[in-house]
PDB file of N, CA, C and O in Angstrom:
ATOM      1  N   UNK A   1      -7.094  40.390 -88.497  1.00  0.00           N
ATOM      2  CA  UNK A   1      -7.756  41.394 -87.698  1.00  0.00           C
ATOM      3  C   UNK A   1      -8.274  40.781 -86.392  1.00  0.00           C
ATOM      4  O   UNK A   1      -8.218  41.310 -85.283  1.00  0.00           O
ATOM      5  N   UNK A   2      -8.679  39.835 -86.633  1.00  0.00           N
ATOM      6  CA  UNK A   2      -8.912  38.706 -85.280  1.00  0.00           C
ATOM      7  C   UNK A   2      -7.953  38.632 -84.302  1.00  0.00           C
ATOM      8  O   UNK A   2      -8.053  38.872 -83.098  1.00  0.00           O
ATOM      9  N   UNK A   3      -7.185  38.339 -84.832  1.00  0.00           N
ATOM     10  CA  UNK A   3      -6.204  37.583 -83.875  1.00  0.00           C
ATOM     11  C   UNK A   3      -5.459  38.820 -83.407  1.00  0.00           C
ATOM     12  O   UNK A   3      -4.678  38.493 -82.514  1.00  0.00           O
ATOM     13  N   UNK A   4      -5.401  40.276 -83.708  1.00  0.00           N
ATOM     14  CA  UNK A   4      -4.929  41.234 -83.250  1.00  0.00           C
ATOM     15  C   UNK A   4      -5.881  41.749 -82.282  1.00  0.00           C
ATOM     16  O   UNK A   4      -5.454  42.241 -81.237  1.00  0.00           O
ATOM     17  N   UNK A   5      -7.176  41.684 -82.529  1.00  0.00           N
ATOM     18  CA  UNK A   5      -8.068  41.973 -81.424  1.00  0.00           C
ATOM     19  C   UNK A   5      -7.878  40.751 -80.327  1.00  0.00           C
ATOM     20  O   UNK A   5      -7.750  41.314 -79.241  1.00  0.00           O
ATOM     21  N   UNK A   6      -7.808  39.379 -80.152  1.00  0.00           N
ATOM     22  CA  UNK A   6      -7.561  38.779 -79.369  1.00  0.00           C
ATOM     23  C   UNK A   6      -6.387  39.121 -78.504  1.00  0.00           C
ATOM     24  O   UNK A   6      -6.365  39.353 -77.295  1.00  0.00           O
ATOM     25  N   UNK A   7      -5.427  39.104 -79.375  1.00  0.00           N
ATOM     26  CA  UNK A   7      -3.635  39.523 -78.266  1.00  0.00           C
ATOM     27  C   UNK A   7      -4.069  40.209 -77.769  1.00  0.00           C
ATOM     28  O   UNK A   7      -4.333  39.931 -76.599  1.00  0.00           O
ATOM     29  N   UNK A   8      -4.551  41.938 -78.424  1.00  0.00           N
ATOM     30  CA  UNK A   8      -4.402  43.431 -77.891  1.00  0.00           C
ATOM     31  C   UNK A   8      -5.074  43.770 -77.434  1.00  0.00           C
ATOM     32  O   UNK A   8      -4.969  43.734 -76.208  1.00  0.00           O
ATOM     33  N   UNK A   9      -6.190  44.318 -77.979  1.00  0.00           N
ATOM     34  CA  UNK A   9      -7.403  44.832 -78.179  1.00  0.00           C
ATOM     35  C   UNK A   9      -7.644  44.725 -76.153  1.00  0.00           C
ATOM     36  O   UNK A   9      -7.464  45.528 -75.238  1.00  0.00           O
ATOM     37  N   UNK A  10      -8.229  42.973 -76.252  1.00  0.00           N
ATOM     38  CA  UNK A  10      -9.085  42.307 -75.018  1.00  0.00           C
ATOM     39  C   UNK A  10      -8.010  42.241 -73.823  1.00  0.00           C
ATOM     40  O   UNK A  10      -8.410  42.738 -72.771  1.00  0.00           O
ATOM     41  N   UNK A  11      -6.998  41.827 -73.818  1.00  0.00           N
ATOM     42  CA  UNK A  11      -6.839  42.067 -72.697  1.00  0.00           C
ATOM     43  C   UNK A  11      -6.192  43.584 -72.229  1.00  0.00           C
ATOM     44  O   UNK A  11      -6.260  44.053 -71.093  1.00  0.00           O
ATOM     45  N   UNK A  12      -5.692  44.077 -73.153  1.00  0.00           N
ATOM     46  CA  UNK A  12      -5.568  45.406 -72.818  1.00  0.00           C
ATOM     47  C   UNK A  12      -6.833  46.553 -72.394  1.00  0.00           C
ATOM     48  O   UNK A  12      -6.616  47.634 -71.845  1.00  0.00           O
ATOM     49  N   UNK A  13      -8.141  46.046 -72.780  1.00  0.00           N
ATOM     50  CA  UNK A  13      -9.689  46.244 -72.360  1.00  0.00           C
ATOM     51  C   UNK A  13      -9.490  45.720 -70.385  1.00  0.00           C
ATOM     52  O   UNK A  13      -9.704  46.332 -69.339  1.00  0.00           O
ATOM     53  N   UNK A  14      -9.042  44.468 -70.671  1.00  0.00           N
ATOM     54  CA  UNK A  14      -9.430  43.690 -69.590  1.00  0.00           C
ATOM     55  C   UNK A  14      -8.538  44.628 -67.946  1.00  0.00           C
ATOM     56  O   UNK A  14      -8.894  44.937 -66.809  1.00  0.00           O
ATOM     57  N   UNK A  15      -7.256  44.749 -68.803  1.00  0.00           N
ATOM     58  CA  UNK A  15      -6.265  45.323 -67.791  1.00  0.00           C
ATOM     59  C   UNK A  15      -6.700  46.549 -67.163  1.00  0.00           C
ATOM     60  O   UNK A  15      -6.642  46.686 -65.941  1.00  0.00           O
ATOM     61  N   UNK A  16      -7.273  47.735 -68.184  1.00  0.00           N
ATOM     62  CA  UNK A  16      -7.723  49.351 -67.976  1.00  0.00           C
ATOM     63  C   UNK A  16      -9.260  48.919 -66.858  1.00  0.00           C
ATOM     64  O   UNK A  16      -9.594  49.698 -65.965  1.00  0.00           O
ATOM     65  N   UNK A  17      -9.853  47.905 -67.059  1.00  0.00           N
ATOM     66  CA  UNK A  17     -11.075  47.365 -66.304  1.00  0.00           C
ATOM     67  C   UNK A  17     -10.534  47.011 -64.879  1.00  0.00           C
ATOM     68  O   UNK A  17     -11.228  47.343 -63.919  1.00  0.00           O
ATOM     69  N   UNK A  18      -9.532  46.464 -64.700  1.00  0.00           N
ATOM     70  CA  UNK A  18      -9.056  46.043 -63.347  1.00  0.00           C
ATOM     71  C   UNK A  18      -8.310  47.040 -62.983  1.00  0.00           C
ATOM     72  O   UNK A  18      -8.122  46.915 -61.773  1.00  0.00           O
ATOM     73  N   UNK A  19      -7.806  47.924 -63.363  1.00  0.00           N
ATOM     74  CA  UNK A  19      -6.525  48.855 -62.854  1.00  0.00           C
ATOM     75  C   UNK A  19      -8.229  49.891 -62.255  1.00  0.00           C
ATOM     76  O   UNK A  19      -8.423  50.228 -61.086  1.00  0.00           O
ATOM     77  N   UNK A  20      -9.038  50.132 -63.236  1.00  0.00           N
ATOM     78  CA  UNK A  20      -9.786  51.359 -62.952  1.00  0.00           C
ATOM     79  C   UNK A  20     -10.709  51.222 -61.951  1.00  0.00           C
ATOM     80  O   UNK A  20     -11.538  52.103 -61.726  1.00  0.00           O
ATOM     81  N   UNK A  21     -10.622  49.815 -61.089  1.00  0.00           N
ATOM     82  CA  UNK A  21     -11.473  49.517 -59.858  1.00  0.00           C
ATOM     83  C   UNK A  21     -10.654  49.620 -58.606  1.00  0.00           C
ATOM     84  O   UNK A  21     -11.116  49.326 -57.503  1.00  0.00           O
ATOM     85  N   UNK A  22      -9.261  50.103 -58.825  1.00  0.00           N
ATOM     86  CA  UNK A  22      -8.377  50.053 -57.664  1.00  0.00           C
ATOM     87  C   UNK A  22      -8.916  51.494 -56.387  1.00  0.00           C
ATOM     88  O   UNK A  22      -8.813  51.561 -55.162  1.00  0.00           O
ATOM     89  N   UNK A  23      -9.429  52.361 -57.320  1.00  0.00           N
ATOM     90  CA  UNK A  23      -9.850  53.691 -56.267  1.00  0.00           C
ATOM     91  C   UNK A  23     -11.084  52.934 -55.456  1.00  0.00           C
ATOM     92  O   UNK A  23     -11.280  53.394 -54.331  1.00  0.00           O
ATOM     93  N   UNK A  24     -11.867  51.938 -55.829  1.00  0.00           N
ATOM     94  CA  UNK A  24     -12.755  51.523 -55.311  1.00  0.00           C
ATOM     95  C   UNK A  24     -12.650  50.859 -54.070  1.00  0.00           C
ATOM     96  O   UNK A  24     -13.612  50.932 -53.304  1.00  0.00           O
ATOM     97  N   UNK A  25     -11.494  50.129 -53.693  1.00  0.00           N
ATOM     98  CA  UNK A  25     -10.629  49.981 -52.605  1.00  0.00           C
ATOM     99  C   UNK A  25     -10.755  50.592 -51.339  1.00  0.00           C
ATOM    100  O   UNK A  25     -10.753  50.028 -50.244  1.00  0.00           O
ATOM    101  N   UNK A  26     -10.873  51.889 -51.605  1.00  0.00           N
ATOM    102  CA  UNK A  26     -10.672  52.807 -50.569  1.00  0.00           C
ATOM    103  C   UNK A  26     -11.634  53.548 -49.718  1.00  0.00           C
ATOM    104  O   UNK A  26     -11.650  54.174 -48.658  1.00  0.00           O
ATOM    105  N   UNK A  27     -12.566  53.125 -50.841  1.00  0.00           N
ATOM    106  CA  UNK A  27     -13.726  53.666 -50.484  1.00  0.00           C
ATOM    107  C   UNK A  27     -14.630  52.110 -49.489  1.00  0.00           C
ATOM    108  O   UNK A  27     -14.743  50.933 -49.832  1.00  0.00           O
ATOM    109  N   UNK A  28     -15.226  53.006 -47.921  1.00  0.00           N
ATOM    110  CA  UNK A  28     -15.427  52.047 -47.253  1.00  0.00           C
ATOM    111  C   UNK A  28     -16.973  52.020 -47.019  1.00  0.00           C
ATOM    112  O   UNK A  28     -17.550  52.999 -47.491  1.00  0.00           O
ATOM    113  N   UNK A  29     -17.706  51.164 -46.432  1.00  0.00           N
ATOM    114  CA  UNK A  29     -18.922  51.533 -45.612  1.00  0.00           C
ATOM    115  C   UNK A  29     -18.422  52.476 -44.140  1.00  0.00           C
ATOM    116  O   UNK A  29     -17.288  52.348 -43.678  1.00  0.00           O
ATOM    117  N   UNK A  30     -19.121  53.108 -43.725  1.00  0.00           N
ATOM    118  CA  UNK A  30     -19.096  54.063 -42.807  1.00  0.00           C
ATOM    119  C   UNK A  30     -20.175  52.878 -41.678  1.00  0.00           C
ATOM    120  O   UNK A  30     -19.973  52.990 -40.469  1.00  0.00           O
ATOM    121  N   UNK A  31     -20.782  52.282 -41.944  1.00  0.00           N
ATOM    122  CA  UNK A  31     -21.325  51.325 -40.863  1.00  0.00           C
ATOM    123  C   UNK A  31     -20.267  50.388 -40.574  1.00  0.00           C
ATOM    124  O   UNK A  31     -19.965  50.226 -39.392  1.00  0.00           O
ATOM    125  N   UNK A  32     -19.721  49.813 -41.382  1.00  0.00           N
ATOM    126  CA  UNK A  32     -18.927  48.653 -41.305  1.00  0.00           C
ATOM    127  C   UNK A  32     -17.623  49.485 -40.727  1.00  0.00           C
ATOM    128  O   UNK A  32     -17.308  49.262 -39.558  1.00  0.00           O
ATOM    129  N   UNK A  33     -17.047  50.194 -41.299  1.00  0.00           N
ATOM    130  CA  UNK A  33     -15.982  51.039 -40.386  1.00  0.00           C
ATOM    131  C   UNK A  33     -16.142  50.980 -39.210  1.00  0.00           C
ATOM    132  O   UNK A  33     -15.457  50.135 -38.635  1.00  0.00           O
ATOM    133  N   UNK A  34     -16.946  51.698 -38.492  1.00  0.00           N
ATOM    134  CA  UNK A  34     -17.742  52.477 -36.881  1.00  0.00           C
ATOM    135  C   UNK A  34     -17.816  51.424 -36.335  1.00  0.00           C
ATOM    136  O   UNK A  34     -17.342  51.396 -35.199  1.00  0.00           O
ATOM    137  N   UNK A  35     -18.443  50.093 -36.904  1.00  0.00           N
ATOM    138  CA  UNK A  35     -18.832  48.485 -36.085  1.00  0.00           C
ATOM    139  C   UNK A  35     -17.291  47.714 -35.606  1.00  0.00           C
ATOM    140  O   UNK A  35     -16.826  47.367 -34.521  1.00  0.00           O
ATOM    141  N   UNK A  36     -16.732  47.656 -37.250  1.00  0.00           N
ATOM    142  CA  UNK A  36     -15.239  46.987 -36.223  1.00  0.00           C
ATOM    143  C   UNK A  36     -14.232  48.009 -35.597  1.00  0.00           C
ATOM    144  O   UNK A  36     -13.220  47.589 -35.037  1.00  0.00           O
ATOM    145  N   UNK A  37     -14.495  49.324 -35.686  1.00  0.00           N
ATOM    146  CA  UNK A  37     -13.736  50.104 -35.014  1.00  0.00           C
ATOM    147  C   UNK A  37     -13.968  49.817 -33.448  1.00  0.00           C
ATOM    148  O   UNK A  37     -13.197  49.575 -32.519  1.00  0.00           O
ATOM    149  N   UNK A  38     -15.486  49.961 -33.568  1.00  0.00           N
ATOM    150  CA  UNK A  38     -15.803  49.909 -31.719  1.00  0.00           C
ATOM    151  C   UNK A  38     -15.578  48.080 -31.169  1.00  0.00           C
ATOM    152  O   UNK A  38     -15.648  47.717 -29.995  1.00  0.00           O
ATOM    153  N   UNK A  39     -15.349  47.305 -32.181  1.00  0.00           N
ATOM    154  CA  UNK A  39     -15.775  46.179 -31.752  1.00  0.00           C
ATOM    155  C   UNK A  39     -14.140  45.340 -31.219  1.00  0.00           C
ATOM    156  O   UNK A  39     -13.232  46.152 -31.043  1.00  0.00           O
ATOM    157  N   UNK A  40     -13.782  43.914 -30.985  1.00  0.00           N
ATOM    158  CA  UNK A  40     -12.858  43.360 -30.967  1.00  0.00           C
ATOM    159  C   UNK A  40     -12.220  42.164 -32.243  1.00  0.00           C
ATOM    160  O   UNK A  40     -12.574  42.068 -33.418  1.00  0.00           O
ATOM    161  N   UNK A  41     -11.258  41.421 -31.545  1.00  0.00           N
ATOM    162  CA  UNK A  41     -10.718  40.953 -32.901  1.00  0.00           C
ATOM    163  C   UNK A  41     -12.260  39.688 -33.465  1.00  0.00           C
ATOM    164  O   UNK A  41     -12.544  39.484 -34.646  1.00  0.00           O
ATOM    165  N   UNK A  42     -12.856  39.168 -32.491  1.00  0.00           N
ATOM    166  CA  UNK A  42     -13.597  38.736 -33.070  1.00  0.00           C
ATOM    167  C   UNK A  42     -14.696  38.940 -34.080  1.00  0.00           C
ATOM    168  O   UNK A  42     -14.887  38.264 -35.090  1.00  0.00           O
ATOM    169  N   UNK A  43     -15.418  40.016 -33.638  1.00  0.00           N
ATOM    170  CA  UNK A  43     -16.499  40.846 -34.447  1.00  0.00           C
ATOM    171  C   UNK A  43     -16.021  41.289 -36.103  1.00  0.00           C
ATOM    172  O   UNK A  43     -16.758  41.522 -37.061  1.00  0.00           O
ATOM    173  N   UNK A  44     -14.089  41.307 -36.002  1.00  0.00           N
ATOM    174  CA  UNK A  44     -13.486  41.825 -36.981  1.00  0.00           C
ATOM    175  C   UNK A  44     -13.522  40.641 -37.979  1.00  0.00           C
ATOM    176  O   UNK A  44     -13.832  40.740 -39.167  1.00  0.00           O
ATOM    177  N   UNK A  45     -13.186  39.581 -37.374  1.00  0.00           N
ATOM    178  CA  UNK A  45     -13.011  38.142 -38.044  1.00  0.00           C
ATOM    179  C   UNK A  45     -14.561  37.512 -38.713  1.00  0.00           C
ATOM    180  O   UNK A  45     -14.788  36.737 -39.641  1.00  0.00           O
ATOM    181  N   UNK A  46     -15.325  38.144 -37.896  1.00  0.00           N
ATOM    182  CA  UNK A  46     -16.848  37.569 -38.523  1.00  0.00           C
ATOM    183  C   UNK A  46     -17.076  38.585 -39.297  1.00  0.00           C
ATOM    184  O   UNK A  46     -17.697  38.194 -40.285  1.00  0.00           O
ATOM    185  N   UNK A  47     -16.783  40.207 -39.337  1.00  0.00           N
ATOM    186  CA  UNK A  47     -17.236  40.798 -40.659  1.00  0.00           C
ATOM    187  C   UNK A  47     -16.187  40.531 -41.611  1.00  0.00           C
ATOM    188  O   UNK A  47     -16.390  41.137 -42.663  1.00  0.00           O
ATOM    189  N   UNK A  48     -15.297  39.943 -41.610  1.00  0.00           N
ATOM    190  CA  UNK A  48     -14.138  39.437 -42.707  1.00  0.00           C
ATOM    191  C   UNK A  48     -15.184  37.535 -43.544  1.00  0.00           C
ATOM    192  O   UNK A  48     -15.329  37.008 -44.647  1.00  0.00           O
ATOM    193  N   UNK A  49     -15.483  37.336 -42.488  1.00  0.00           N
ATOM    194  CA  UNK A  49     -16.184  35.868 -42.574  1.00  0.00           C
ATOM    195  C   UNK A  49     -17.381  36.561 -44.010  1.00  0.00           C
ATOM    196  O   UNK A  49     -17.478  36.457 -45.233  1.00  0.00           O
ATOM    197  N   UNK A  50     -17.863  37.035 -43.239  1.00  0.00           N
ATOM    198  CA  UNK A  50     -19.621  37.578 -44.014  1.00  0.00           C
ATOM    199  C   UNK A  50     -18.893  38.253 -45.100  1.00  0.00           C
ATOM    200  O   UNK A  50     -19.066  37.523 -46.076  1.00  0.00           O
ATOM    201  N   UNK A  51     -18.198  39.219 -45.437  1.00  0.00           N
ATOM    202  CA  UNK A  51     -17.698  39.642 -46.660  1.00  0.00           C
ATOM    203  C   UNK A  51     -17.723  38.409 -47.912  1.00  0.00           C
ATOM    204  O   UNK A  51     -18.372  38.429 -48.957  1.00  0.00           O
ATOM    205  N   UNK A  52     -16.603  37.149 -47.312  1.00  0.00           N
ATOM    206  CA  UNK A  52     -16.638  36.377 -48.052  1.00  0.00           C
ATOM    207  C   UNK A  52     -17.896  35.113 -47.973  1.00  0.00           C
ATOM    208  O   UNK A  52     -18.098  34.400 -48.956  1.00  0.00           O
ATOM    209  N   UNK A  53     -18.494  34.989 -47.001  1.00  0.00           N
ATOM    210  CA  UNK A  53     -19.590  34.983 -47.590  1.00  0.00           C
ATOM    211  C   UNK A  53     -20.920  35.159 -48.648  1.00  0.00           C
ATOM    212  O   UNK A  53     -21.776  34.422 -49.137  1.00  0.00           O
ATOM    213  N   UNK A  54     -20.563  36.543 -48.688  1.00  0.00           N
ATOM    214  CA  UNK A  54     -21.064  37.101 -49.489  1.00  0.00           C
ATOM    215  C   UNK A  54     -21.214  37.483 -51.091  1.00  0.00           C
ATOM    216  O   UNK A  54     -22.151  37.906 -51.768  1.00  0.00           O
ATOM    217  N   UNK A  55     -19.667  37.086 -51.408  1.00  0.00           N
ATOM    218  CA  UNK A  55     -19.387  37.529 -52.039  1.00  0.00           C
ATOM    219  C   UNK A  55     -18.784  35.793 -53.242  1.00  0.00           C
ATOM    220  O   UNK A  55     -18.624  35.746 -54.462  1.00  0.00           O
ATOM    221  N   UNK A  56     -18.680  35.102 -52.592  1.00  0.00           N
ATOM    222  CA  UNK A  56     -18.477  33.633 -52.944  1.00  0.00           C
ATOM    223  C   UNK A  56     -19.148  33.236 -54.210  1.00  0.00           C
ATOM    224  O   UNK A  56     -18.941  32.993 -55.399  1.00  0.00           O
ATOM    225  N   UNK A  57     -20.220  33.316 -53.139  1.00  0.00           N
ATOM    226  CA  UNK A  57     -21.487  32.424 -53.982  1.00  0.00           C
ATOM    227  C   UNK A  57     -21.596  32.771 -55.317  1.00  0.00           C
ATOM    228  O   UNK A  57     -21.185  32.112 -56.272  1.00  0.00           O
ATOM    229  N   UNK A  58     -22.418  34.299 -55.350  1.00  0.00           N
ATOM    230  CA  UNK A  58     -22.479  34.790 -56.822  1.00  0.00           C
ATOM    231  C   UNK A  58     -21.180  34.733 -57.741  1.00  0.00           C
ATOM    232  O   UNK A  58     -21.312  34.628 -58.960  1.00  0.00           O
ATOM    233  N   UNK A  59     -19.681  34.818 -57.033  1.00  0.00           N
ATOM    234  CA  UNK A  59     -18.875  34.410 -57.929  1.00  0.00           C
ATOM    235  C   UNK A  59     -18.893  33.399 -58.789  1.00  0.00           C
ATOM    236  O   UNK A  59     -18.736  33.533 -60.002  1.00  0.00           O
ATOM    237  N   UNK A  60     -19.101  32.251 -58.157  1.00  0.00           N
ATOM    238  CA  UNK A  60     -18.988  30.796 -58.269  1.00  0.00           C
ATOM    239  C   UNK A  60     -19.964  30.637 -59.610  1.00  0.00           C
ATOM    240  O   UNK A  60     -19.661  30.216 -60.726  1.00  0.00           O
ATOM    241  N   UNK A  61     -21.363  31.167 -59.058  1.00  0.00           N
ATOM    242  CA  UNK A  61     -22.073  31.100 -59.786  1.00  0.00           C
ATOM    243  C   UNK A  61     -22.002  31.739 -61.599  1.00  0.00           C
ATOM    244  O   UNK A  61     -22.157  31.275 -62.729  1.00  0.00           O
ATOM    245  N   UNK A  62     -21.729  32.819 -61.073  1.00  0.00           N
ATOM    246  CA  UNK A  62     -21.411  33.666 -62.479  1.00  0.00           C
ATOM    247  C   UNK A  62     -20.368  33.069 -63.154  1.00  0.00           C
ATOM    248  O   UNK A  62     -20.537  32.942 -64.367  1.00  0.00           O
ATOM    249  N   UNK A  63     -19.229  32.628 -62.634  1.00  0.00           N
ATOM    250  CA  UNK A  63     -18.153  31.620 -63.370  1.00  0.00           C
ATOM    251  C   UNK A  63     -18.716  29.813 -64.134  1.00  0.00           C
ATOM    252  O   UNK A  63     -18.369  28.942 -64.932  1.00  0.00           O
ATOM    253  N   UNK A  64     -19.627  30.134 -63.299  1.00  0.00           N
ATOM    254  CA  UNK A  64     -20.553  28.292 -63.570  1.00  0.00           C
ATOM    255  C   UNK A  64     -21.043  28.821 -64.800  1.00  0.00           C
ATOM    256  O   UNK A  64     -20.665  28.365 -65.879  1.00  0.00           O
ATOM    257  N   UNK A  65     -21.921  29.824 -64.695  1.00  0.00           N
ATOM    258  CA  UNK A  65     -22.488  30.338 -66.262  1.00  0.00           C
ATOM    259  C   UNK A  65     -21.944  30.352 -66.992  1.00  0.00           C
ATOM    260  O   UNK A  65     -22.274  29.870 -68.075  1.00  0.00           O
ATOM    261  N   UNK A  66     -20.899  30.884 -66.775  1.00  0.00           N
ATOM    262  CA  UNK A  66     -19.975  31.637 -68.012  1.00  0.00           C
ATOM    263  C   UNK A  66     -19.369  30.194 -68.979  1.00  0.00           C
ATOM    264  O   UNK A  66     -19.266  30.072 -70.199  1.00  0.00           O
ATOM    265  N   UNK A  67     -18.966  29.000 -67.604  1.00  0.00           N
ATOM    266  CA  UNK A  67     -18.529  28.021 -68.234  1.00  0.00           C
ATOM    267  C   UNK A  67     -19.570  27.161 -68.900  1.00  0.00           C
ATOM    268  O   UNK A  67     -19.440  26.307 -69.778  1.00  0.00           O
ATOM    269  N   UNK A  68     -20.497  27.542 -68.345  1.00  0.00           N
ATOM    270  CA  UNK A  68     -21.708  26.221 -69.640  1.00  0.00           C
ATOM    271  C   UNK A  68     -22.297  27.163 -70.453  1.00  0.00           C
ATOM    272  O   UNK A  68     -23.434  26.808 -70.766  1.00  0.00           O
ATOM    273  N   UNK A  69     -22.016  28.079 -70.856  1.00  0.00           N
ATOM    274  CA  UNK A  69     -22.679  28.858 -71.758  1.00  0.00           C
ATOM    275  C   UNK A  69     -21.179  28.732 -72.882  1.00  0.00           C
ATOM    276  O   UNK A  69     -21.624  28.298 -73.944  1.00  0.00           O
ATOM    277  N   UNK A  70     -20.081  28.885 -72.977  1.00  0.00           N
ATOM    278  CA  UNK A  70     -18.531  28.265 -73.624  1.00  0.00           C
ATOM    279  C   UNK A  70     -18.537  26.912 -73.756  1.00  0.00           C
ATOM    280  O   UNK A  70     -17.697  26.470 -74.540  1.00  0.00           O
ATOM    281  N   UNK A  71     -19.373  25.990 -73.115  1.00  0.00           N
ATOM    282  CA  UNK A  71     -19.143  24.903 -73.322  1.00  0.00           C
ATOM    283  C   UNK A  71     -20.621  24.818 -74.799  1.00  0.00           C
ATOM    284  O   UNK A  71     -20.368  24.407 -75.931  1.00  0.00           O
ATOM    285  N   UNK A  72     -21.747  25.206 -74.448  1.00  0.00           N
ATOM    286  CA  UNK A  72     -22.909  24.799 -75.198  1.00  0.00           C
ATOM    287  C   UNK A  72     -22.490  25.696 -76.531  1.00  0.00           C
ATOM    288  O   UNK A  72     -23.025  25.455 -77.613  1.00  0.00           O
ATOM    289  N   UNK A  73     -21.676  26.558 -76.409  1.00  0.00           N
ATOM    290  CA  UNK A  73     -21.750  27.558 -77.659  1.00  0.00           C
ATOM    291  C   UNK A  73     -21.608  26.492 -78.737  1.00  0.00           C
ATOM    292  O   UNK A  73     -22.480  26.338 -79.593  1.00  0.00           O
ATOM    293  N   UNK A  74     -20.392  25.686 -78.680  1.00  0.00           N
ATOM    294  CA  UNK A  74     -20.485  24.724 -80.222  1.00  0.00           C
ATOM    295  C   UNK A  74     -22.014  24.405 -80.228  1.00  0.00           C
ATOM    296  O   UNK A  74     -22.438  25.268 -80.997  1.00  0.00           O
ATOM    297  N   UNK A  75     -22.976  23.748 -79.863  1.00  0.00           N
ATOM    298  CA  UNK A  75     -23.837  23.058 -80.333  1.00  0.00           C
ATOM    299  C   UNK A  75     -24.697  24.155 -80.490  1.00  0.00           C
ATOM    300  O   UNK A  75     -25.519  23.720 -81.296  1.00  0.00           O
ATOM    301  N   UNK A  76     -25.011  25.279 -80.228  1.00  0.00           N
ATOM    302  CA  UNK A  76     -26.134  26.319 -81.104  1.00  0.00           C
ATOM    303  C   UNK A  76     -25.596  26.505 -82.570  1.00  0.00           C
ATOM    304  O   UNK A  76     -26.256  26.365 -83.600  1.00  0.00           O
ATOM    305  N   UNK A  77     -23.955  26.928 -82.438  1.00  0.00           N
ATOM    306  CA  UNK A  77     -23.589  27.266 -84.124  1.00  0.00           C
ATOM    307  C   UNK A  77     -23.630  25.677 -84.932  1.00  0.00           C
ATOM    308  O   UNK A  77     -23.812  25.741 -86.148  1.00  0.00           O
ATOM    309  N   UNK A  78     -23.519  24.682 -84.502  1.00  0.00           N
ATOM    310  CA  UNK A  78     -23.584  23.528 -85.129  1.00  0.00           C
ATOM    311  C   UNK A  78     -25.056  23.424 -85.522  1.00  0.00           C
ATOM    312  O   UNK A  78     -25.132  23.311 -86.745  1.00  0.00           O
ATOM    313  N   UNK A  79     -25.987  23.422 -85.062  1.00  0.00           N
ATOM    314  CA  UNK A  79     -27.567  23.435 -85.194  1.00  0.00           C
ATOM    315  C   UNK A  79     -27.888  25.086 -86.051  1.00  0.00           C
ATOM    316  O   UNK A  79     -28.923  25.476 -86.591  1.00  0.00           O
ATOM    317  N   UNK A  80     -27.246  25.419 -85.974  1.00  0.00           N
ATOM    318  CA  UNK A  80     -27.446  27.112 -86.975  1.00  0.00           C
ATOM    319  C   UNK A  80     -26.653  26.332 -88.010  1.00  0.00           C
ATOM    320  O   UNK A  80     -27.222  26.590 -89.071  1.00  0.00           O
ATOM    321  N   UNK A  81     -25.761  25.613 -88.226  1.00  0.00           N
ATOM    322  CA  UNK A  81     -24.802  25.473 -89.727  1.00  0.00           C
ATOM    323  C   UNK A  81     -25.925  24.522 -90.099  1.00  0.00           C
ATOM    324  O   UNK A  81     -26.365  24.827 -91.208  1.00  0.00           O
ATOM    325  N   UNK A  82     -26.583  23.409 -89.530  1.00  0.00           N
ATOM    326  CA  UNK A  82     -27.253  22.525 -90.267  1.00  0.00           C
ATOM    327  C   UNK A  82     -28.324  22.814 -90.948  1.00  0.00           C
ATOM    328  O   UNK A  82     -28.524  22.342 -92.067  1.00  0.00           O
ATOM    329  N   UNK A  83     -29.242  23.728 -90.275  1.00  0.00           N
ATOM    330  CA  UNK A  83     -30.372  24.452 -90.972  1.00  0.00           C
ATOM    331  C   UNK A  83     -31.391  24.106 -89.911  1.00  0.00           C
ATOM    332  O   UNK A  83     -32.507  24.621 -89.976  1.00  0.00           O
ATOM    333  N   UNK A  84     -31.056  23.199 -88.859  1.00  0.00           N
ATOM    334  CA  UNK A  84     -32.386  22.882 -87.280  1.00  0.00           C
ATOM    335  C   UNK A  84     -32.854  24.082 -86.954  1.00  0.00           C
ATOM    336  O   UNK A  84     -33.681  24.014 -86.044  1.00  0.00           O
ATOM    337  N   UNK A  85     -32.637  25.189 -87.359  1.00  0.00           N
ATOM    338  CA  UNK A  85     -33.509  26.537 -86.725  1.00  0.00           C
ATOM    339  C   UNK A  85     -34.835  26.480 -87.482  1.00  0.00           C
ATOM    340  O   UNK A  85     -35.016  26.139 -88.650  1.00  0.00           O
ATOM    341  N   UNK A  86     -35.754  26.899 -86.540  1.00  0.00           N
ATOM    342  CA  UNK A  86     -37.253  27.675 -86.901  1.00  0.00           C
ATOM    343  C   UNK A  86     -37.380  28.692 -87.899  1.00  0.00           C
ATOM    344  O   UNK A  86     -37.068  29.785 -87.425  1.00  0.00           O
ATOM    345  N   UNK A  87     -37.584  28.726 -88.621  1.00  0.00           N
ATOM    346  CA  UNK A  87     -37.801  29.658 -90.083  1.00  0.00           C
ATOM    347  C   UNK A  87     -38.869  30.036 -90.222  1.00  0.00           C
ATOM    348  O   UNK A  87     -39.371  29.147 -89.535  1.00  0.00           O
ATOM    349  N   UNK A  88     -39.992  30.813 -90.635  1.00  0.00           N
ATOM    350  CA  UNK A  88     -41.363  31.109 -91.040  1.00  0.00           C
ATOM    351  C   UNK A  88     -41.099  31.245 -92.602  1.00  0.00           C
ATOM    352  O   UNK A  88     -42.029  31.503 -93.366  1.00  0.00           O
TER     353      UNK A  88
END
């Protein structure tokens, strides 16, 4: 049952999650539109700059989590199998 939820289940979750953000695409800021509309190629290149700016960091970050929180998981269930938890 595992291993059928792993093949299927998740990434077929994962796929309907990325396909269903594609309308989101299209949808723009109306400031950011109006600014590089009136502006030149430069102004265009620095709101392309600041996008990824923006948008970097917290990636990076949220991927940093994700990876030391997968990395520490063995040692909580190893310390839960031994009996090191707090009990009352």
């Amino acid at each position: 049952m595992r291993s059928l939820l792993r093949s299927i289940v998740l990434p077929g979750a994962a796929l309907i999650l990325v396909l269903s953000a594609v309308p989101a695409f299209s949808q723009g800021c109306a400031l950011c539109y109006t600014q590089a509309a009136s502006s030149g190629a430069r102004m265009i290149q620095a709101l392309k700059s600041g996008i990824l700016i923006l948008i970097v960091p917290p990636t990076l970050g949220s991927v940093g989590m994700i990876f030391v929180m997968y990395k520490k998981r063995d040692q909580v269930r190893h310390s839960d199998e031994d009996g090191d938890t707090f009990r009352d």
